[in-house]
C-alpha positions in Angstrom: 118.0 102.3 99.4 115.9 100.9 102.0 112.7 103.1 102.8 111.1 103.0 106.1 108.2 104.7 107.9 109.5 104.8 111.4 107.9 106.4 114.4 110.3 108.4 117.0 109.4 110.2 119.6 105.4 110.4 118.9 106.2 111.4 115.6 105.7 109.3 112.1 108.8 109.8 109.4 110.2 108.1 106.4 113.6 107.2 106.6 116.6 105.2 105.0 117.5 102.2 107.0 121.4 101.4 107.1 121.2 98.0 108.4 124.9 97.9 108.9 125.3 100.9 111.2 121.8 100.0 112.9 120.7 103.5 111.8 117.7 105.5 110.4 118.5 108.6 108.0 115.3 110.7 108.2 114.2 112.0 104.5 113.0 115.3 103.9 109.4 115.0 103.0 107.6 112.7 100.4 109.4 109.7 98.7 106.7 109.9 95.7 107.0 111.8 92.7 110.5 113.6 93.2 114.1 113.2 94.1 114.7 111.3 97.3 116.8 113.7 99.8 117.7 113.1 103.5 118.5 115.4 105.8 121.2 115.2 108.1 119.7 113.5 110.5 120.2 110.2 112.1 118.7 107.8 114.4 119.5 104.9 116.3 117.7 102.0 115.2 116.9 101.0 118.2 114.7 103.9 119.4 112.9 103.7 116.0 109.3 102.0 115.6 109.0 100.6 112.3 105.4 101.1 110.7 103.9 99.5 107.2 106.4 101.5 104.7 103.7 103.0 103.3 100.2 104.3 104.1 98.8 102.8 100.5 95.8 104.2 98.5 94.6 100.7 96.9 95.6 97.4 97.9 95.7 94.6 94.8 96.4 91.3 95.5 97.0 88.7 92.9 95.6 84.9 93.1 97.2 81.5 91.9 99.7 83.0 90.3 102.0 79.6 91.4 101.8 77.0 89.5 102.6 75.0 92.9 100.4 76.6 94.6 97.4 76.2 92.1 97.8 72.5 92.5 98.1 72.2 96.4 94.6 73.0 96.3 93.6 71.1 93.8 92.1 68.6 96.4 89.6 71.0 97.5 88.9 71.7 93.6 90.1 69.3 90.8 89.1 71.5 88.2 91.3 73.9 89.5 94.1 74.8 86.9 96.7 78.1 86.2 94.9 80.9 84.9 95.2 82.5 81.5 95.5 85.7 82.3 96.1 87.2 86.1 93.3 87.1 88.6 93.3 90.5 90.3 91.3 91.6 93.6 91.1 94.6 95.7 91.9 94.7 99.7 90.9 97.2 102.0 93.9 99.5 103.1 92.4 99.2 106.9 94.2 95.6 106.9 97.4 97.0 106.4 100.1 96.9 109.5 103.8 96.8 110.1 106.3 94.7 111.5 105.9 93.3 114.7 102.5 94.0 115.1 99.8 91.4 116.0 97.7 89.8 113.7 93.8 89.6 114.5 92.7 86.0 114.4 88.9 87.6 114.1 86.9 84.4 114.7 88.5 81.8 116.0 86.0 79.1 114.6 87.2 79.7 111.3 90.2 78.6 109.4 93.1 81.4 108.6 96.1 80.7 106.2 99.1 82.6 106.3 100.3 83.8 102.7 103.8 84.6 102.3 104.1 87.2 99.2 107.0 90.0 97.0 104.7 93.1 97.6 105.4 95.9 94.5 105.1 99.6 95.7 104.4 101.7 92.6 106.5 104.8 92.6 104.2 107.0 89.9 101.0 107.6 88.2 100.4 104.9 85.6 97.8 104.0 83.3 97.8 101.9 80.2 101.6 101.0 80.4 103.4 98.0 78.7 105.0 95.4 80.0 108.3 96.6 78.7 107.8 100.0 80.8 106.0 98.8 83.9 109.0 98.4 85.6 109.7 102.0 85.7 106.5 103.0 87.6 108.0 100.9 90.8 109.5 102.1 93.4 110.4 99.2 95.3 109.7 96.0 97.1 109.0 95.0 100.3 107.3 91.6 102.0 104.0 91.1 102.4 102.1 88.5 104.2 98.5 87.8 102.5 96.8 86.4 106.1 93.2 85.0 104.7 90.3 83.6 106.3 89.2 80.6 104.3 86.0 79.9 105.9 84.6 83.7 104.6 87.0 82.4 101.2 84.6 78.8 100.7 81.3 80.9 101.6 81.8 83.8 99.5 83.5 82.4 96.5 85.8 85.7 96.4 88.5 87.4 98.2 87.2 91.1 99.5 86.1 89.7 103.1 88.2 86.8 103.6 90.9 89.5 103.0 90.4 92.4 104.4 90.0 91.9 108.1 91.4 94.4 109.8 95.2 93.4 110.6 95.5 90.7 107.6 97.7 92.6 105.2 101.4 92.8 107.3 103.8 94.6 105.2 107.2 95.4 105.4 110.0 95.8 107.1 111.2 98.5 104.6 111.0 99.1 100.9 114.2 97.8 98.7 114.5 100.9 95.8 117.4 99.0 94.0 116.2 95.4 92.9 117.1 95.0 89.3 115.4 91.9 88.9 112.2 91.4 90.9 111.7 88.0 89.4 114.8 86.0 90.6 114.3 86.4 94.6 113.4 83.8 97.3 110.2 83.8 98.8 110.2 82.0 102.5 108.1 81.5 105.0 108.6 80.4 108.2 105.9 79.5 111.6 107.5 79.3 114.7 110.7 79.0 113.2 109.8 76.0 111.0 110.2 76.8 107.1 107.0 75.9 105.5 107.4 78.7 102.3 110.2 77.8 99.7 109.8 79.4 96.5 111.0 81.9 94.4 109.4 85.1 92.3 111.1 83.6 88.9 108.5 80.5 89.4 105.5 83.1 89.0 102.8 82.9 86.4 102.8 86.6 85.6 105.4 88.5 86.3 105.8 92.1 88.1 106.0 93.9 84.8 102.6 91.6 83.6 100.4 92.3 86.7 101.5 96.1 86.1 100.5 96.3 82.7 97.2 94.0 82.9 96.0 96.7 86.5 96.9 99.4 84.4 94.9 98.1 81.3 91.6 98.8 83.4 92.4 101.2 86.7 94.8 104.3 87.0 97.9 103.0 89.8 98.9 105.3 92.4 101.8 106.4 93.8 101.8 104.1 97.1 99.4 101.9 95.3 100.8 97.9 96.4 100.4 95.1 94.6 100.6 91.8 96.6 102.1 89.1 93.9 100.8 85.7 95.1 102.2 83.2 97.3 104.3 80.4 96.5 103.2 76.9 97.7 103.4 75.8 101.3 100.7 77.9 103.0 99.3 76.5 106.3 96.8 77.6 109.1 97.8 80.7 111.7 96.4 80.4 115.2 97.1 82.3 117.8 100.6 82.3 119.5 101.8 81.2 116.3 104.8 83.3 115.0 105.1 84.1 111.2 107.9 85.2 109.5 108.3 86.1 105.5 112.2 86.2 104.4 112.5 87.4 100.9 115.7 87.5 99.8 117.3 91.2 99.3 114.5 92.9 101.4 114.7 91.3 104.4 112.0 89.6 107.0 108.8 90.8 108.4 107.8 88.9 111.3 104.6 88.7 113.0 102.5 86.8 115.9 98.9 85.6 115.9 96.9 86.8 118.7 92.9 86.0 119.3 90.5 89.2 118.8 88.3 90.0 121.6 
């Protein structure tokens, strides 16, 4: 199933997306913690705004967890090398948007990189869970795009403000509920139509299910909670007019442009 948050007519739903029929199937009430049931009602696509899937109560973001992309920075540090165990941060939920929505260049005399990433969406309560269970606690997957400001990155010597800028966590277009295997997907990225992002989750470090048991080691997940999995190699600098897209293969794209702030 493919999970939306759509907004019709003023007001904000989740729904099941039939990309075939161009349709949205609203649900009937929460997607966490119980059966999934839609109503009987349907809407076209068209008329349909589609918002971030999910309103999320943390945001964790993984770093270097690419082998590839460990070493394309290696020029800025040598010593750089792939971690032992996975490097885990907190974003604020503020920098969440959805699909089609602008991203905030905030200061336009800094440098900003484009991140394209597999987003996990944990489904239920979890604390203390194994790798050989974690997978159960997911409810789906959906694209992410980890937009981060260098310059605030070099200064600060960790993630939380080069990060969380309001409008730097695009997310979407819908959540996938029936990947089997979240480590055998493509992960592209493409600016202004140019493919720059050509990996795949399989080439990760840590996997899904080891990110889900390391978090859960030290910090209770919630349902909604995301976890942004790293980006492959290939990132680049976003300015404004630019147009990024992040195709991950049995999700779909999310696609957004790069506007200046005021």
């Amino acid at each position: 199933m493919n999970i939306a948050r759509i907004k019709y007519d003023q007001q904000i739903y989740y729904a099941a997306i039939d990309t075939e029929k161009d349709c949205a199937t609203l649900i009937d009430g929460d997607i966490f913690g119980r059966e999934i049931v839609l109503t009987n009602t349907s809407l076209p696509l068209d008329d349909c705004t589609l918002l971030a899937p999910v309103k999320p109560p943390h945001v964790y973001a993984i770093g270097l967890n690419y082998a590839a992309h460990v070493d394309e920075f290696k020029h800025i540090d040598p010593t750089r090398a792939n971690p032992d165990d996975p490097i885990a941060f907190l974003c604020a939920t503020t920098a969440i948007i959805g699909p089609n929505s602008p991203i905030v260049i905030s200061r336009l005399d800094h440098t900003v990189d484009y991140e394209g990433e597999l987003v996990a969406v944990i489904g239920r309560r979890c604390s203390r869970v194994s790798e050989d269970e974690a997978l159960d606690y997911v409810l789906g997957y959906t694209c992410g795009n980890d937009v981060s400001d260098r310059t605030y990155q070099n200064a600060d010597k960790q993630w939380l403000r080069a990060k969380s800028q309001p409008t730097y966590k695009p997310l979407g277009p819908w959540i996938v509920t029936d990947i089997k295997d979240p480590q055998n997907l493509a992960v592209r990225s493409y600016l202004n139509g140019e493919l720059r992002q050509n990996g795949n989750s399989q080439l990760m470090i840590f996997s899904i299910a080891r990110l889900i048991a390391h978090l859960s080691a030290f910090t209770t997940l919630e349902p909604g909670d995301l976890i942004y999995s790293g980006t492959p190699a290939g990132v680049g600098h976003l300015a404004p007019g630019d147009t990024i897209t992040v195709e991950i293969e049995g999700i779909g794209t999310l696609t957004n442009t790069a506007v200046a702030g005021e």
